[in-house]
C-alpha positions in Angstrom: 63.3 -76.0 -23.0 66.0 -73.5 -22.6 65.5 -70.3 -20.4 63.9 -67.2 -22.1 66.7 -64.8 -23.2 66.6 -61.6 -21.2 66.5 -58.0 -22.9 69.4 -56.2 -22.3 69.5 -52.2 -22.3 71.0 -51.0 -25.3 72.0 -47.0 -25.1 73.9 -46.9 -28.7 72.6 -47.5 -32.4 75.0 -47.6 -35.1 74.8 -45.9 -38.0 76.6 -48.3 -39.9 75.5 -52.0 -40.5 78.7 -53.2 -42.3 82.3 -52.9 -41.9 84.4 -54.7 -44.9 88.1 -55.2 -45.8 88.8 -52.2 -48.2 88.6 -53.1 -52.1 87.3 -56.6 -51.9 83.3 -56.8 -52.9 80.9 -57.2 -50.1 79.5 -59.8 -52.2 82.6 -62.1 -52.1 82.8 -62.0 -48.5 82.1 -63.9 -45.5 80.0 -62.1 -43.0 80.5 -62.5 -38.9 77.7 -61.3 -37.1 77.7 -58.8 -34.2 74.8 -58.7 -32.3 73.7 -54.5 -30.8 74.6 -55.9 -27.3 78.1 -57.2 -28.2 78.6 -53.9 -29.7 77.3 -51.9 -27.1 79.4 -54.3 -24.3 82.5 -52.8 -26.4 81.5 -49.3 -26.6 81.1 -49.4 -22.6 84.1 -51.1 -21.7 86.7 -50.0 -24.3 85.2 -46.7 -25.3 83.4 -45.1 -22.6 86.2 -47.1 -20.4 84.1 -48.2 -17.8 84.9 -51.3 -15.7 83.7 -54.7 -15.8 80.7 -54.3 -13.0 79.7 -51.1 -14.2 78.8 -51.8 -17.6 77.0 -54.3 -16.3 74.9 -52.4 -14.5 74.3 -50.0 -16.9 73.5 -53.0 -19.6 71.2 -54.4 -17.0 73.1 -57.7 -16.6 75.2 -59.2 -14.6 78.8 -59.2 -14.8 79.1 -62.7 -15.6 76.6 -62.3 -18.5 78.4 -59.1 -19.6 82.2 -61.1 -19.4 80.2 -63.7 -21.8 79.4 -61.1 -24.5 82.1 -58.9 -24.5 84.4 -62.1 -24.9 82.3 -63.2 -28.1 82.4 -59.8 -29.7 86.0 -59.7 -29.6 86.4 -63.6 -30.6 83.8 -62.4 -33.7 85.9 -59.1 -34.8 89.2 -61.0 -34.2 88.3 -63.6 -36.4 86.7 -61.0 -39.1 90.0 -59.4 -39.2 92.6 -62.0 -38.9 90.4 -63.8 -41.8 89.5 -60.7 -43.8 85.9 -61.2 -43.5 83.0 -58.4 -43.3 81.4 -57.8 -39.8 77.6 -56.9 -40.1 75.9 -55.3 -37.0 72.2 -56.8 -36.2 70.0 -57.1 -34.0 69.9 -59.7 -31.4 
């Protein structure tokens, strides 16, 4: 049975749920999948510009953890772009 996933502490909520290549139907599109705490592990770290350790602290994790998502959220909107696919924000 694996381990009970942890809440993390999430400070930000979008106001947007989708981002999409312009002039291509949402509807003909793949989606990727953000989860709130990969966007929020971005917001901290490349918008608020704190470091590694103190985003972690302030997302309740540890850095290891934190390393973890902020490398899938940038794997997910890398791939989104380079593919032209839609990102959709939800919750964990």
């Amino acid at each position: 049975m694996p381990r009970p996933r942890l809440r993390r502490r999430i400070s930000f909520s979008p106001e947007v749920e989708y981002f999409k290549p312009q002039g291509v139907p949402l509807r003909s599109l793949d989606c990727v999948y953000l989860t709130r705490e990969e966007v929020e592990a971005l917001r901290l770290k490349n918008i608020e510009d704190f470091d590694q350790i103190e985003s972690a602290k302030k997302m309740q994790t540890s850095q290891s953890t934190f390393q973890r998502i902020l490398k899938s959220a940038h794997k997910k909107i890398s791939v989104a772009l380079i593919q032209g696919k839609a990102i959709r924000i939800t919750k964990p």
